[in-house]
N, C-alpha and C positions, 0 to 999 in steps of 0.2 A: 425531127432533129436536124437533116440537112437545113433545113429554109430557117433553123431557130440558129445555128453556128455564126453566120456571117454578123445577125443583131449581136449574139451574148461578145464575140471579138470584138465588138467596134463600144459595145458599153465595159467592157474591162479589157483594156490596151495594157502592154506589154504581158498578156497570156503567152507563154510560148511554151518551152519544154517542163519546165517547174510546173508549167500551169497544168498541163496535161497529166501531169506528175498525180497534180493533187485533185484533177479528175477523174483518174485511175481510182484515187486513195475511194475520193466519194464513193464512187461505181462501187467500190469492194465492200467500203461498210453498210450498202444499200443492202447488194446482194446479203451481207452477214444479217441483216437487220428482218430479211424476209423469214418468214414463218414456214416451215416444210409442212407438206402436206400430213405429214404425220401430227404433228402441232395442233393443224388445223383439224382436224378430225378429234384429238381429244376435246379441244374447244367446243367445237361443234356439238359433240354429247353432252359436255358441261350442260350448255344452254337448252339444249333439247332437256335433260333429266329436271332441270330448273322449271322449264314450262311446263311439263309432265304433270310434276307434284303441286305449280301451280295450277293447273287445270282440275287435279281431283281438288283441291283446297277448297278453291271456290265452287265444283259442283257437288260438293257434299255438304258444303253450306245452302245453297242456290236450290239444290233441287234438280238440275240441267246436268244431262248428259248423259246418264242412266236409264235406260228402257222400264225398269223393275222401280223406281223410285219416281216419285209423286211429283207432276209440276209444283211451282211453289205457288203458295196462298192457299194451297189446304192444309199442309200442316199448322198451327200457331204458336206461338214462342208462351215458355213456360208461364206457367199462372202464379200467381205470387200465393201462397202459402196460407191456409187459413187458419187462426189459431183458435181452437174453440175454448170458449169460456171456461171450463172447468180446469185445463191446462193451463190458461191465464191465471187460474187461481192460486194453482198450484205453486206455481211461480213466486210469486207474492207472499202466501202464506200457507207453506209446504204443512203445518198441521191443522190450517182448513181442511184443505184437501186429502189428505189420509184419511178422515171419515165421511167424504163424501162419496156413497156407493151408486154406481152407474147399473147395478143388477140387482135381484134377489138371492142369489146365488152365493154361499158362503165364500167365495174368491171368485172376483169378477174380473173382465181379463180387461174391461175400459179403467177399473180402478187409479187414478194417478198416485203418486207421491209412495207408492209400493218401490220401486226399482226406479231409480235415476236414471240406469242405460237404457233400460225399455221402456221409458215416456222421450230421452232425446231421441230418438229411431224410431217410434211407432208414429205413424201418419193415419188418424180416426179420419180424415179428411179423402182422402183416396179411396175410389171404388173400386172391390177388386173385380167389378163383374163390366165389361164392354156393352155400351149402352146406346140408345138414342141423345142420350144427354148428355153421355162424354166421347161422345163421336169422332171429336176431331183430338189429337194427340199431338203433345208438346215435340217440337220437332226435334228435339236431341232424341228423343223416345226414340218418335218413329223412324229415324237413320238408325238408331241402335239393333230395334227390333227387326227392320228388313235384312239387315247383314248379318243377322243368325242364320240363316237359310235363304242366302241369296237365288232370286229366282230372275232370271233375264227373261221371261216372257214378261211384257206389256201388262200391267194388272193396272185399275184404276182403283187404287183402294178404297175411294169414297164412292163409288157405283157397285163396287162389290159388297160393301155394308149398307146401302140402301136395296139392294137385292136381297140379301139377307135377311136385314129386318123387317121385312114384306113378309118370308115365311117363318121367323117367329119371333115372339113379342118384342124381345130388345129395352127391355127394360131391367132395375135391377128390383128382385122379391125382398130386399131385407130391408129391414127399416134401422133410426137410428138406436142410442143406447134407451131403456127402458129399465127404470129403479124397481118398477113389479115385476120385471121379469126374469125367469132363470132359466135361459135358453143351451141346455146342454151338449156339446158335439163331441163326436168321438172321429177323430183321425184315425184309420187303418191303415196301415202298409202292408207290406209284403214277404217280408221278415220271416225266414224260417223260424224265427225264436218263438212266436205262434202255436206251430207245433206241439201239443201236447199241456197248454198252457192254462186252457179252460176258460177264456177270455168272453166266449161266445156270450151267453146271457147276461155277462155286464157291458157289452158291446151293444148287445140289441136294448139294450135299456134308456138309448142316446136318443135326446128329439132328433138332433141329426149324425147319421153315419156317414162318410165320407170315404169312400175306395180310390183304390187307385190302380189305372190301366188294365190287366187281366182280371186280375184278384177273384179268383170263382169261390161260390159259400156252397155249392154243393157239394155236397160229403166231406167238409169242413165246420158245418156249423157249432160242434162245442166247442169249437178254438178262435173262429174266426166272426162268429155270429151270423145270423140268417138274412138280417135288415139291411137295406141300405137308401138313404136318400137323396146321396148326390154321387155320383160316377165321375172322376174327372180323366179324360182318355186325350190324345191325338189320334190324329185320321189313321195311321199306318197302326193303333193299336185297340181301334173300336168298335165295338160289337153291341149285339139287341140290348136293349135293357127291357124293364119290366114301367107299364104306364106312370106307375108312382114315382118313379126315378127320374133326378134331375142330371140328365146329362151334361156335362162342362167340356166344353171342347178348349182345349192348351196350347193356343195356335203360334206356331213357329214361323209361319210364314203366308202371303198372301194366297195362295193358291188353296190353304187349308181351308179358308173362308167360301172359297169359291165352291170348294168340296164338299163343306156341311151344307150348303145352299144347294147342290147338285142332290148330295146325298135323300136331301127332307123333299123331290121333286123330280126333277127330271131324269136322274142317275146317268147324267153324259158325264163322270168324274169315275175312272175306273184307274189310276195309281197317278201318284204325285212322285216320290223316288222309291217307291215301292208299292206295291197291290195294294188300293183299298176297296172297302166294300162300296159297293155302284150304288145300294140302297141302306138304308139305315131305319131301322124301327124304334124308336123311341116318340116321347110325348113331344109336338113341337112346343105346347107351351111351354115344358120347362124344360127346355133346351138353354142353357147361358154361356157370354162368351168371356175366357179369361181375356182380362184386361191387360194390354203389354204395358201401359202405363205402371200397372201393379206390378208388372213380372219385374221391371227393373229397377222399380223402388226396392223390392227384396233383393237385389242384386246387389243395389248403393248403396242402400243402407245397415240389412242386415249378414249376407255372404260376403260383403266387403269385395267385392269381385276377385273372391277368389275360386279358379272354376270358371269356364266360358259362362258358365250361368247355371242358376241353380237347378237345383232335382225335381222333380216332377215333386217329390216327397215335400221339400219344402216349399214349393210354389201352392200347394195341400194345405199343408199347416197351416202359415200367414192368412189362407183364404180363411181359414178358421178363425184364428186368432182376430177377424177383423167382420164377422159376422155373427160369432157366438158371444155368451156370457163367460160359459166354462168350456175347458179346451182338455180333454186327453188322449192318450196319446199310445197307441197299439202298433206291435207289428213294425216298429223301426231300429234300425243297427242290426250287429251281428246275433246271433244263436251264444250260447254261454260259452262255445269252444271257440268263439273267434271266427266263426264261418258266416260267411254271407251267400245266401241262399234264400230263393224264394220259396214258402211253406208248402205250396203242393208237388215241388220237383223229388226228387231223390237224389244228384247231386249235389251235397253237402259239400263243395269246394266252389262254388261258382261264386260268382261275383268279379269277374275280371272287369265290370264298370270303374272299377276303381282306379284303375292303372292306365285310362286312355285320358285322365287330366279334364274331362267334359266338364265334372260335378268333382267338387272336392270333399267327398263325403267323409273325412276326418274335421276338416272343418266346420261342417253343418251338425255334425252331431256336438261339437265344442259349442254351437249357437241354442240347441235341443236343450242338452244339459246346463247351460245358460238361462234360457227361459225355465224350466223346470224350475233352479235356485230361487230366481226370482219369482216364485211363485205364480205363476202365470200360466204355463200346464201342468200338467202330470202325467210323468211318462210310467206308466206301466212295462216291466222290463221281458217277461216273456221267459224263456226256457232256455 
């Protein structure tokens, strides 16, 4: 400023007390004009909160940033939609299609032009079983599915299912619809309503029975039946099954993969966020893996997200619903008094599942009783 005084006097002449006057004035509105450190500090987080949420934007799009989340170019962007011919018909000419029957079975669950809501929302096209062939998962999926059970260890998802499907086959057993065929399933749950019901021998009467999680048949079998051919459990709730039994693992998160893979071999997997079992005894052939691409088709389409996501029970269902002809249906909702309860406890008030918002099981039973209507299962109601 000294060495600039002498230039700015001699370029603006007659400066004198006025001038100074109105160099004061400047100086003051300079000073008013400057920003206090408090100012600057909210600004400051302004733009930091700004780059934040743009940093997760792009690494949730990207891939980048996340230890627990996949570089990008494994996952692949969604597949465009297949419409199979019969559905096409339907379309076109909804009384073609009302007697075109996809089974042998007096009500068949591919049937179209039966229920309007349940051909908009059923996807024939979707496997619910994780495969070698459907290996790689549409990336909205696979962000969906990791953040159920975020895990920050480093997991390679696609080294962990080539590991896996090493030790067992990784394919799916069910073929497509067949007009000679009348392949029967019987969905079990858990249901105190069981209990005393006599369910047993027409349960064991199913080409497939389908359990879920604990569900023991001994010293149960007139209510609950003896038979079973597909088990579907998670790591933290699974146990021996018997050779003939097809195990379904319901995997929540990467590390569960790692665990069935651990479990059918090495047994270095002894708890994920709880104790599991280090070895596991069942057939590896028919071992199958639930599909997350499936889990959150029932989420989008049919639970309407409502519920972080649906119940093991109806993740059950659907798996039915999209492998059998005929679909029914044991052992779900309350007991006659309103109670929810599992059938081998004595606690006739439990069910506090219902009140932690997970599963919204007033609503899945609105989608049960739905399908029921439209003809598509049959729920057998219990005691």
């Amino acid at each position: 400023l000294p060495e600039l005084r002498p230039w700015l006097s001699r370029a603006a002449p007659g400066v004198g007390g006025s001038g100074s006057h109105k160099e004061g004035s400047a100086a003051e509105k300079a000073r008013r004009g400057r920003c206090s450190p408090r100012v600057w500090l909210v600004l400051g987080s302004l733009v930091l909160v700004f780059l934040t949420s743009l940093f997760f934007s792009v690494s949730l799009r990207s891939g980048v940033g996340f230890n627990y989340l996949e570089p990008p170019g494994w996952e692949v962007s969604r597949r465009v939609k297949l419409v199979p011919s019969y559905a096409g018909s339907h379309k076109q000419n909804p009384r073609d299609s009302q007697q075109q029957k996809t089974c042998a079975c007096s009500r068949c669950v591919g049937d179209p032009g039966v229920s309007d809501w349940f051909d908009e929302n059923y996807d024939p096209d979707i496997s619910p079983v994780w495969t070698r062939d459907n290996i790689e998962l549409p990336s909205d999926v696979y962000y969906w599915w990791v953040m159920l059970q975020p895990q920050f260890k480093p997991h390679s998802i696609q080294q962990v299912l080539l590991r896996l499907f090493q030790v067992i086959p990784g394919r799916s057993p069910y073929g497509s619809w067949d007009p000679g065929r009348c392949l029967r399933c019987a969905v079990v749950g858990n249901s105190g309503n069981l209990r005393g019901a006599g369910y047993g021998a027409t349960i064991d009467g199913h080409n497939y029975i389908m359990r879920i999680n604990l569900a023991p048949t001994v010293g149960y079998e007139e209510d609950a039946g003896s038979q079973t051919t597909h088990h579907f459990m998670y790591p933290e709730s699974a146990k021996n099954l018997a050779a003939n039994v097809s195990f379904v693992l319901v995997p929540f998160k990467t590390l569960d993969l790692v665990w069935i893979t651990s479990a059918l071999s090495t047994g270095q997997i002894r708890f994920t966020y709880a104790p599991v079992k280090q070895f596991l005894r069942v057939d590896k052939d028919k071992v199958q893996i639930f599909n997350p691409a499936f889990f959150k088709y029932i989420h989008d389409h049919w639970t309407r997200h409502h519920g972080r996501y649906p119940s093991t029970g109806m993740l059950v269902l659907f798996f039915a619903l999209h492998v059998c002809d005929e679909v029914n249906v044991f052992g779900f909702g309350a007991d006659g008094r309103g109670n929810w309860h599992h059938y081998w406890e004595q606690n006739r008030y439990a069910g506090e599942f219902r009140k932690t918002g997970v599963h919204d099981a007033d609503f899945e039973a609105q989608i049960i009783q739905r399908l029921a209507e439209a003809g598509k299962i049959t729920v057998y109601p219990g005691k």
